[in-house]
C-alpha positions, 0 to 999 in steps of 0.5 A: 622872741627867736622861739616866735620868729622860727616858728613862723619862718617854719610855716613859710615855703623856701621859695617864699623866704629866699623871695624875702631875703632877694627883696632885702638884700635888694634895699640893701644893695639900693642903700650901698649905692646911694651911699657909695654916690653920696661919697663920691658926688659930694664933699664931705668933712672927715667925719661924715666921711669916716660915717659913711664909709662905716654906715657902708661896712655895715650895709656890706657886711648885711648883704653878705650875711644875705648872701651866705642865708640865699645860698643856704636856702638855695640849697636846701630848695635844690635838696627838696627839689631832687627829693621830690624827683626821686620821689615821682621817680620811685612811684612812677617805677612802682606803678608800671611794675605793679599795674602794667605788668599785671597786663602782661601775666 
């Protein structure tokens, strides 16, 4: 099963899983809220509150471990973006030693 789940995590852009993941961890952050209103706003018995706060641990612990993959992605996206400027860079070196200054000799 993990095998199928990175085999078509491979096949999709970065730019598109770090969308993914901020749509995820947006949904996450909107059920922390809501929780976090409903412990506020009603009264609860020790019960349900201890199941909502644990219910909101686990929300914060998933939005963290969002956190922690976005900036992972992040940064693998900074490290491909610079690859392709210095790329264009190196070819755009190339091209003017080897076509512009056949002009000059």
């Amino acid at each position: 099963m993990a095998k199928t789940r990175d085999n078509k995590r491979e096949n999709v852009s970065i730019a598109s899983e770090i969308d993914r993941l901020e749509e995820r961890r947006g949904r996450c952050q909107d059920n922390l809220e809501r929780a976090e209103f409903k412990n506020r706003k009603t009264r609860l018995s020790e019960k349900e509150r201890q199941e909502l706060e644990n219910e909101m641990a686990i929300i914060n612990e998933r939005v963290q471990k969002l956190d922690k993959e976005l900036a992972m992605l992040r940064g693998e996206n900074r490290r491909n973006m610079l690859l392709s400027v210095a790329l264009l860079t190196i070819s755009a070196v190339f091209y003017y030693i080897f076509f512009f200054n056949e002009d000059d000799t």
